[in-house]
C-alpha positions in Angstrom: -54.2 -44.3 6.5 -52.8 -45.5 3.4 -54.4 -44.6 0.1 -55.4 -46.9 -3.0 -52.2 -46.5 -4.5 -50.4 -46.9 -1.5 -49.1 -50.6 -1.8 -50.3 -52.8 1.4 -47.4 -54.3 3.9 -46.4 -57.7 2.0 -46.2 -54.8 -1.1 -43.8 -52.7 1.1 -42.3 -55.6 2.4 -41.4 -56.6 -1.2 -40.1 -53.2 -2.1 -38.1 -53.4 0.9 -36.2 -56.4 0.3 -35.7 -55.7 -3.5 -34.4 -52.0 -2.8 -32.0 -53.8 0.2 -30.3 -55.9 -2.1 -30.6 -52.5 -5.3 -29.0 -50.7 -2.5 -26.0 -53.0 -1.7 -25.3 -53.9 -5.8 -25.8 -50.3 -7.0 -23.8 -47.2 -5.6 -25.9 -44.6 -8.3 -29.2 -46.0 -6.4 -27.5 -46.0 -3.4 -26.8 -42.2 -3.5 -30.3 -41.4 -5.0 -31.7 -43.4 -1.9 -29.8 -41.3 0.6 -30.5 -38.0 -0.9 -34.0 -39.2 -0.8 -34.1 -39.6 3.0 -32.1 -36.5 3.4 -35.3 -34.4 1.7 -33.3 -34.0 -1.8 -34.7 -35.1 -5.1 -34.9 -38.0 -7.3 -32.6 -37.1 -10.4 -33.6 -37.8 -14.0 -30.9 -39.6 -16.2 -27.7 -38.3 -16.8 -28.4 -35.6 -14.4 -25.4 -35.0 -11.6 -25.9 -34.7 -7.9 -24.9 -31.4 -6.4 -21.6 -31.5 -4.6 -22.9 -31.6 -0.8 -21.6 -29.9 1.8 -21.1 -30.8 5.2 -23.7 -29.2 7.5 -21.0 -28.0 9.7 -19.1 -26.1 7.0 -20.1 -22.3 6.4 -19.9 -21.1 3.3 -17.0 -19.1 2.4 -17.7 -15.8 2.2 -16.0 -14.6 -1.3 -13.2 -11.5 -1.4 -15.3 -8.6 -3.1 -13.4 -7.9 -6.4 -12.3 -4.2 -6.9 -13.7 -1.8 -8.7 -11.2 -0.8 -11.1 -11.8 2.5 -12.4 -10.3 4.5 -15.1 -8.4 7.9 -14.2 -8.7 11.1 -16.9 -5.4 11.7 -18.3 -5.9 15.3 -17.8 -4.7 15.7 -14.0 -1.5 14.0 -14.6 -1.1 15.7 -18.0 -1.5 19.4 -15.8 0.9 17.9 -13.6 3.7 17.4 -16.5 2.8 20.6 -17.8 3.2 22.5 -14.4 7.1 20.5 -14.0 8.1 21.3 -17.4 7.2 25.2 -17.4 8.7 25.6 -13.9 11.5 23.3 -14.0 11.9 22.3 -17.4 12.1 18.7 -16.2 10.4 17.1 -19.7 13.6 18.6 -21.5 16.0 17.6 -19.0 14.7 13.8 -19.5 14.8 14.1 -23.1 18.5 15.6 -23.1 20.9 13.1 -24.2 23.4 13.6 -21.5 25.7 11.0 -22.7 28.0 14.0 -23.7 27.8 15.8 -20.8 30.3 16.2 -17.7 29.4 15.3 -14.6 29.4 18.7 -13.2 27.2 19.9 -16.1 24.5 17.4 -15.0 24.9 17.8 -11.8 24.3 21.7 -12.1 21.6 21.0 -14.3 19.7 18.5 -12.0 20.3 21.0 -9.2 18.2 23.7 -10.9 15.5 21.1 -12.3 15.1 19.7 -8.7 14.9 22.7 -7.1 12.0 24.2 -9.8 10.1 21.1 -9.5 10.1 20.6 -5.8 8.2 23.9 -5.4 5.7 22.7 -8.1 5.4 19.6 -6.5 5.1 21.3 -2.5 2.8 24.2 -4.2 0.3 22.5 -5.9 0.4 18.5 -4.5 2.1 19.1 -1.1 3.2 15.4 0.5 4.0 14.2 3.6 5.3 10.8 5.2 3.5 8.3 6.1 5.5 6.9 8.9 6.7 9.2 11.3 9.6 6.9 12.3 13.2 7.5 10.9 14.1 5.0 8.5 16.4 1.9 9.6 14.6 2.3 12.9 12.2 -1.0 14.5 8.7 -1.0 14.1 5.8 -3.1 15.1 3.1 -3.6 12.9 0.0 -4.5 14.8 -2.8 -6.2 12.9 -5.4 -3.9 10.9 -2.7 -2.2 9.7 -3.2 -0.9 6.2 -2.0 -2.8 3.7 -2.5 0.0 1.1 -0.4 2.5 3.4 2.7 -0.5 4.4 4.0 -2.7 2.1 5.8 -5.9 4.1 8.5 -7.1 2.2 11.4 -9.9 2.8 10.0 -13.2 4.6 6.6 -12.6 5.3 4.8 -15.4 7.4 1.9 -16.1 10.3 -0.7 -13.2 11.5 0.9 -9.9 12.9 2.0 -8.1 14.6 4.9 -7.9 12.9 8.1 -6.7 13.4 10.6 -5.5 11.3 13.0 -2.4 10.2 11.6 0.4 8.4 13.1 0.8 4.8 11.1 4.0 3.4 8.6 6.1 5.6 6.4 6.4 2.2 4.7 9.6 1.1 1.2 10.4 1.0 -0.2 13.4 -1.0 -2.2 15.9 1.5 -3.9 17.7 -1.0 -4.7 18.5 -4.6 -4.2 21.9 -5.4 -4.2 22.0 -9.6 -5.2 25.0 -11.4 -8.7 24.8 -13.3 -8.8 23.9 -17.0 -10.4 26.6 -19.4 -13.1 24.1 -21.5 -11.8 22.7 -24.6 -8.1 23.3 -23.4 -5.7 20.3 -25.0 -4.0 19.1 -21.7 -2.0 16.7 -24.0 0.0 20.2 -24.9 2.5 20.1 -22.1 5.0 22.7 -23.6 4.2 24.8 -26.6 6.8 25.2 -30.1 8.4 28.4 -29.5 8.8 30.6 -32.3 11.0 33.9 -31.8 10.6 36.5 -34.8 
C-alpha cells in the first residue's frame, strides 16, 4: 500500500520515462542508478564510487610483513672477542700483509685457522645443512624452505626442482657463549697490553 508521499502510477510512470531517457544521456546517473538496484548508496557530490569488485573474485589475502627485530651487539661482540683471544684473528685482519711472503701468511693463516676453528666448534658448533656432497643432483620438492636453500641461476614455474648442489650450507646447532659479568663493556674485544 503506497503511502501519501508515495507518488501514484501516472507519477511513477513519469519518473520512469524521465529517468529512461537521464539514464541513456548520463553515464554519472547511470552508475548511481545501478548501484542503486545493487543495494549501494546514493553518493553526494563530488563523492567517488568505490572500485567494485566482481562477486566471483576473493579477496587477496595480503603477505604478512616481517617482524624485523633488532639483535644486541653483545653476542656477536663475545664472539670477536672469543676469535681474537684464541686465535688472534682481529690482528691477523688488521696486519698489513702487503709485505709479507707468501709462506709467512700462509703459516700465519694456518695457526689463526686452526685457533679459531676450535672457538667456533667449542662454543657455536655447526653443521651442514644438506647432507648431499656438493656438485651432486638434487630434487627440491615443494615446501622446501626457502630460508634453509637458496635457488639460484634460472629460476622458473612451481617445484620441484631440480638442480646441482653448489654449497651444502651450514647451520649453527647450538649456542654455547660464556655468561657476561653485569656492566662488562663487550665492545672491549682485546685489551692494551702494558708490560712493566
Amino acid at each position: 500500500m503506497a503511502s501519501e508521499t508515495d507518488p501514484g502510477f501516472f507519477g511513477r510512470l513519469g519518473i520512469a520515462f524521465s529517468v529512461f531517457f537521464r539514464i541513456l544521456g548520463d553515464a554519472v546517473f547511470a552508475g548511481g542508478v545501478s548501484r542503486l538496484r545493487a543495494g549501494g548508496r546514493v553518493l553526494g557530490p563530488g563523492e567517488e564510487p568505490a572500485p567494485e569488485r566482481p562477486k566471483f573474485d576473493k579477496p587477496k589475502a595480503e603477505k604478512p610483513k616481517p617482524v624485523l627485530k633488532e639483535s644486541g651487539p653483545e653476542a656477536a661482540l663475545q664472539l670477536l672477542a672469543l676469535l681474537q683471544r684464541e686465535g688472534r684473528l682481529v690482528d691477523f685482519l688488521e696486519e698489513d700483509i702487503a709485505g709479507f711472503s707468501d709462506a709467512q701468511v700462509g703459516a700465519a693463516a694456518r695457526v689463526v685457522h686452526d685457533q679459531c676453528r676450535a672457538v667456533l666448534r667449542e662454543h657455536l658448533p655447526v653443521e651442514p645443512i644438506r647432507a648431499e656432497d656438493e656438485g651432486s643432483t638434487i630434487t627440491l620438492a615443494g615446501g622446501f624452505d626457502a630460508a634453509k636453500v637458496r635457488l639460484t641461476g634460472k629460476v622458473a614455474g612451481d617445484p620441484p626442482f631440480t638442480g646441482t648442489l653448489g654449497h651444502r650450507g651450514w647451520k649453527v646447532r647450538e649456542v654455547k657463549l660464556p655468561k657476561l659479568a653485569e656492566g662488562h663493556d663487550a665492545s672491549v674485544i682485546a685489551p692494551a697490553e702494558v708490560e712493566l
